[in-house]
C-alpha positions in Angstrom: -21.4 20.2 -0.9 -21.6 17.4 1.4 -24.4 15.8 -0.6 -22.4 16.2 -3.7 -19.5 14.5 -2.1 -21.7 11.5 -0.5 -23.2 11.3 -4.2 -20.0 11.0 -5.9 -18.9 8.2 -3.3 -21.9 5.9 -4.0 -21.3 6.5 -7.7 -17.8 5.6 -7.4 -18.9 2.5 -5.1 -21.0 0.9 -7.4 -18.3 1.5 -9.8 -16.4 -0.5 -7.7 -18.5 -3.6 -7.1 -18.1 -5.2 -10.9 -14.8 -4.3 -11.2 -13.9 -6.0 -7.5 -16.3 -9.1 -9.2 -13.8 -9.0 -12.7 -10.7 -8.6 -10.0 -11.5 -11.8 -8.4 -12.9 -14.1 -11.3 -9.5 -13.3 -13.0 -7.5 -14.3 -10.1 -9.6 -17.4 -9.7 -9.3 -18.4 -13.1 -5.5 -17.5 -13.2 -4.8 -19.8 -10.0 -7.2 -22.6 -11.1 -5.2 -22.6 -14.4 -1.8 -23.1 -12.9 -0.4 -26.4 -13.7 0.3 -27.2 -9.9 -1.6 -29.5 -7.5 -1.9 -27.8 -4.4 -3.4 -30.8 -2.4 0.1 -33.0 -3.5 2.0 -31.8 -0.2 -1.5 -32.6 2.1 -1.5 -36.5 1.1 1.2 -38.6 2.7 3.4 -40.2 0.7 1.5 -43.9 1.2 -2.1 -42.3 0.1 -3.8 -43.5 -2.6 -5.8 -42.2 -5.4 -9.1 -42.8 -3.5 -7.8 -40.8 -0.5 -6.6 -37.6 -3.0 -10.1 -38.1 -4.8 -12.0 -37.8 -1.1 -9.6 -35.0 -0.3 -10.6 -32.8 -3.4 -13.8 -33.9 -3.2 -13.7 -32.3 0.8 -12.4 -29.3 0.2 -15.0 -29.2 -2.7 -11.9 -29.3 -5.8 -13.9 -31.7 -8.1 -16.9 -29.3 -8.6 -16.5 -27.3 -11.7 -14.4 -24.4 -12.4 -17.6 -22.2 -12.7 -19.3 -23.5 -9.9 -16.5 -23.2 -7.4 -16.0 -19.5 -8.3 -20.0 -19.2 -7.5 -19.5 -20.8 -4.0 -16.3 -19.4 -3.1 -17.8 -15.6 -3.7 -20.6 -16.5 -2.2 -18.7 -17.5 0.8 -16.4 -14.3 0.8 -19.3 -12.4 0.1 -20.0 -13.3 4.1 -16.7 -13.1 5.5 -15.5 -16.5 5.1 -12.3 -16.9 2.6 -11.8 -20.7 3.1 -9.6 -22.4 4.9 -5.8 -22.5 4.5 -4.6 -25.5 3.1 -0.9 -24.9 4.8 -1.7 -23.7 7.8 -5.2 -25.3 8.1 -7.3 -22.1 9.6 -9.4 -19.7 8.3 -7.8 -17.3 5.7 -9.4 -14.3 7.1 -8.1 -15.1 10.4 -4.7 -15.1 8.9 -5.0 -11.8 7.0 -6.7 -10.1 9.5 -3.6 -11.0 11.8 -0.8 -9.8 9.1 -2.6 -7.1 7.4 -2.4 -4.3 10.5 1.3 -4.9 9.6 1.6 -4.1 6.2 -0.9 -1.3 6.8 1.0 0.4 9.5 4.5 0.0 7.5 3.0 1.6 4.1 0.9 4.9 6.0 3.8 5.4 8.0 6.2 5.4 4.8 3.4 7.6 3.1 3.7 10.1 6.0 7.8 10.5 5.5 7.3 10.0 1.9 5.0 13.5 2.3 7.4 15.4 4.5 10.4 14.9 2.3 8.5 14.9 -0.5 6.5 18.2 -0.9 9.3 21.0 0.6 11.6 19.5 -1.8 8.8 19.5 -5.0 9.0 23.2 -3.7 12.2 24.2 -3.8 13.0 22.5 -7.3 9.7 24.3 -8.2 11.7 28.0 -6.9 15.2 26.8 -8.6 13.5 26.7 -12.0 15.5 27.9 -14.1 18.2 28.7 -11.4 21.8 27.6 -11.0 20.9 24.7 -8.6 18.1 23.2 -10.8 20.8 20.6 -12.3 21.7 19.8 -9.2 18.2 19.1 -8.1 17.7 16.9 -11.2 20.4 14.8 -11.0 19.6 14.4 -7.4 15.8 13.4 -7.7 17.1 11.2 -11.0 19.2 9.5 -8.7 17.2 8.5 -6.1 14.1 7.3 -8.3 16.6 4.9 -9.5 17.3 3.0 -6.3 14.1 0.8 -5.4 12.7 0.5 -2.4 14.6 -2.9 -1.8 18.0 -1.3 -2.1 17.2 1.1 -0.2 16.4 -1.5 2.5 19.6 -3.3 2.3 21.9 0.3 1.8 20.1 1.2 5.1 20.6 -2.0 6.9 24.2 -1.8 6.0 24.5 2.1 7.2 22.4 1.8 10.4 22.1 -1.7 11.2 25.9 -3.2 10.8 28.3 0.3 10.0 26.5 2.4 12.7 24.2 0.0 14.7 22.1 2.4 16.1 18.6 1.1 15.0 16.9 -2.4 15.1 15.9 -3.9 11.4 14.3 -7.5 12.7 11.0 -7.7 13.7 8.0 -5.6 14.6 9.4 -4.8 18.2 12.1 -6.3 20.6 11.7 -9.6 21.9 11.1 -8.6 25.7 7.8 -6.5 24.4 4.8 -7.8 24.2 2.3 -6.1 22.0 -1.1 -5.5 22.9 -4.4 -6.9 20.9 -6.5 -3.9 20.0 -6.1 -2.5 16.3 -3.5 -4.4 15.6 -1.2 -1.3 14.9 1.8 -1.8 17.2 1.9 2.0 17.1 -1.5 3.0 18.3 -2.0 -0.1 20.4 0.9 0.6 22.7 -0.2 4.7 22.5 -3.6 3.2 23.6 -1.7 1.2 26.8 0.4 4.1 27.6 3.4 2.0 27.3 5.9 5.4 26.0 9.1 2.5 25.7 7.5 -0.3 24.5 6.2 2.9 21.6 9.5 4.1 20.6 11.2 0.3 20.4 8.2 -0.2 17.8 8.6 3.2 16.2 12.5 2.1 16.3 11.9 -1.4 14.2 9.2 1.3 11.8 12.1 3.4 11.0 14.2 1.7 8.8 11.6 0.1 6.8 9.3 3.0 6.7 12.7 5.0 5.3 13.0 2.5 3.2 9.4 2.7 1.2 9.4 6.1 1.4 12.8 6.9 -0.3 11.4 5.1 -3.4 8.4 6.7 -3.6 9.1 10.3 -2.9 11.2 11.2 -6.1 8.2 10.7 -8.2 5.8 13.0 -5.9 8.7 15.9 -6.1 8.7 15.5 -9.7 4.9 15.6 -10.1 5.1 18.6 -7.9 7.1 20.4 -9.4 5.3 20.3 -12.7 2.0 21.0 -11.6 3.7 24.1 -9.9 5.4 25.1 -13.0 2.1 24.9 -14.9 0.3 26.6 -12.4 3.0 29.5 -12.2 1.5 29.9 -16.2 -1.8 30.6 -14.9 -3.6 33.9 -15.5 -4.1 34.1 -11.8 -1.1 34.0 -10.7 -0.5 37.2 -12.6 -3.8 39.0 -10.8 -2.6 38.0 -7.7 1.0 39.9 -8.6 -0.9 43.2 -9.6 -2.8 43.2 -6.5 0.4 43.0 -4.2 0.4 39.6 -2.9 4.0 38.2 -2.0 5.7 35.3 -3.7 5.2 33.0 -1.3 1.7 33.6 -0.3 0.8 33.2 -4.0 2.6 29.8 -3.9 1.1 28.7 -0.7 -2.4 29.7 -0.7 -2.8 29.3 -4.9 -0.4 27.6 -6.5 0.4 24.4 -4.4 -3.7 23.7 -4.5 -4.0 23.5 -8.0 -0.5 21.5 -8.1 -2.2 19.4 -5.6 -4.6 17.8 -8.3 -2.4 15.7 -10.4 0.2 15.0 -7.2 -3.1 13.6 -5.5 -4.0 11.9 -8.5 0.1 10.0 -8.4 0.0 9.7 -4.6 -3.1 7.5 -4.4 -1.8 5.4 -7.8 1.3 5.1 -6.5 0.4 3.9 -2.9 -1.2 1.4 -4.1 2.1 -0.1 -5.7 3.8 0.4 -2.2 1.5 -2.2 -1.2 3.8 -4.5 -3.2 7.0 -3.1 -2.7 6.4 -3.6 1.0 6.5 -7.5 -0.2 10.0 -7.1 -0.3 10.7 -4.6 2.5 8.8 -7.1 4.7 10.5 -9.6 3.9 14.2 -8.2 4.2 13.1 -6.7 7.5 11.6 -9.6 9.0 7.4 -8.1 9.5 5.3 -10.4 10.1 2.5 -8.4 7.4 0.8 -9.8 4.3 4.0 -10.0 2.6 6.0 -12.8 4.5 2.4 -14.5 4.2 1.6 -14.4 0.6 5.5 -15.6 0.1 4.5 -18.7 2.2 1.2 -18.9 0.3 3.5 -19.4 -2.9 6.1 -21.2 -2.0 3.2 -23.6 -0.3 1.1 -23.5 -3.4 -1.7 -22.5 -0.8 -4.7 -21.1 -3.4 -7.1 -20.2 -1.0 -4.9 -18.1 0.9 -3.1 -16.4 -2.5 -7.1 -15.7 -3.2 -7.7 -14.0 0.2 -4.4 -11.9 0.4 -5.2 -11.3 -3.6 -9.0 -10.1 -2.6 -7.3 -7.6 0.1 -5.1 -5.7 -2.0 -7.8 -5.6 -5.0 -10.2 -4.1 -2.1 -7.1 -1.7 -1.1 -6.7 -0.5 -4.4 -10.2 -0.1 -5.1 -10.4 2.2 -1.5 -7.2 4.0 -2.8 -9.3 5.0 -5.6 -12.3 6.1 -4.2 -10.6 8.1 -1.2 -8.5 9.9 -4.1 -11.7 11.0 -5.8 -13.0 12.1 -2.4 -10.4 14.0 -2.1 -10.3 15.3 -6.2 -13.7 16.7 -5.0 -12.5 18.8 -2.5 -10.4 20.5 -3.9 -11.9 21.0 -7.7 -15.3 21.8 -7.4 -16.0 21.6 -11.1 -16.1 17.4 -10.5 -19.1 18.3 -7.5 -21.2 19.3 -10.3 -23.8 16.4 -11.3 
């Protein structure tokens, strides 16, 4: 099985590598193409044409469109993304100093997102066709339509300003210093041993975490619940009656793992668009993650760092996609089968 599995992951790899290539000659073209000069806001106002021409020429804008594509994946092929025309340092330095940020707000939203979502998938799944099944409906229908945002501002308002009872600025208080090791404020200060400094930052987590994950989970408890209804159809679930197996074993060791496939298959589509309603959440909430950066990348008209943040989440999604399948593999063995 194991060989299966590593076989499936190089397929899907290689699968990866030419769309990644399309991914990022889009995006080039897309940026080249806006009619914006990002090198106006460099030159002082007394420069000259000769000192914007030597200034594109530097930062190698006069070559062809074709030609700077070539050298700028060649470069990111070896780690190096350019250099930030706003902030005038590497972009990879940059990302790699936001992105644990954005990564730590959208796993730990996933993980709440999870544990609300999948009992409650359950129990609509049992009040099929019950008296609370309206109630359930209206319920999940109302929450998928608040958006992650809202959510972020209805929980500022509730336990920010109403009942100030949690922080919603920042990472972690100001008198905390966070350590340099992954770069996740949570593990990092696990690492150090520091238990106060770990609950301020889980603190600051909560409400943004909440946030994300209140918009997500009504579409994993209605996935859910599907599959499970499907699955309840089966012919095996009907064996498993005649041979004496209780409800809820049946629904726990059958059912719920073939109602996994398509939830799986939602989850990992679906995280990857957390990626970009954490944009906002970071934003409102004051994270210093890729979102508040690619904001200052627009507003700054800074292409080589809307490329680099653009590259990251392409990768992201690409990853999202491959770990799904991993995981599609487990638990169907028909898609092991060469």
């Amino acid at each position: 099985m194991l060989h299966q599995i590593a076989t499936l992951v190089a397929r899907r790899l290689l699968m990866a590598v030419p769309a990644l290539m399309l991914l990022s000659l889009v995006v080039f073209v897309v940026l080249r193409l806006l009619p914006v000069d990002p090198l106006a806001m460099l030159l002082p106002a007394s420069a000259t044409a000769a000192d914007a021409q030597a200034l594109r020429r530097q930062l190698g804008f006069d070559k062809p469109l074709p030609e700077q594509f070539l050298i700028w994946l060649w470069n990111a092929l070896r780690g190096n993304l350019g250099i930030s025309i706003n902030f005038r340092q590497p972009v990879s330095t940059l990302m790699l100093a936001a992105l644990p940020a954005t990564v730590e707000l959208t796993l730990v939203a996933l993980g709440i997102a999870l544990a609300i979502s999948v009992p409650c998938g359950m129990l609509a799944f049992v009040l099929h066709r019950r008296r609370g099944e309206v109630l359930v409906d209206l319920l999940v229908a109302l929450l998928q339509s608040i958006p992650a945002f809202l959510w972020a501002l209805l929980l500022i308002l509730a336990f920010g300003v109403l009942w100030p009872v949690l922080p919603f600025a920042g990472r972690v208080g100001q008198d905390v210093a966070l350590p340099s090791i992954t770069g996740l404020a949570l593990v990092d200060l696990l690492l150090t041993g520091r238990l106060a400094a770990w609950l301020d930052a889980l603190a600051h987590l909560t409400l943004p975490a909440v946030s994300l994950a209140l918009g997500f989970a009504p579409l994993v408890i209605r996935v859910l619940r599907t599959g499970l209804i499907d699955a309840a159809e089966e012919p095996y679930v009907g064996v498993a009656r005649l041979r004496g197996l209780s409800e809820s074993r049946i629904l726990w060791r059958h059912m719920l793992k073939n109602a996994s496939l398509p939830t799986i298959t939602m989850i990992g589509v679906q995280f990857g668009f957390m990626f970009g309603s954490a944009l906002l959440v970071e934003m409102i909430f004051g994270l210093p993650g890729l979102g508040n950066l690619m904001v200052q990348a627009v507003k700054g008209t800074d292409l080589p760092l809307i490329q680099g943040i653009a590259l990251v989440f392409c990768v992201l999604m690409l990853s999202i996609t491959v770990i799904v399948d991993i995981l599609y593999a487990l638990l169907d063995p028909r898609l092991r089968t060469p």
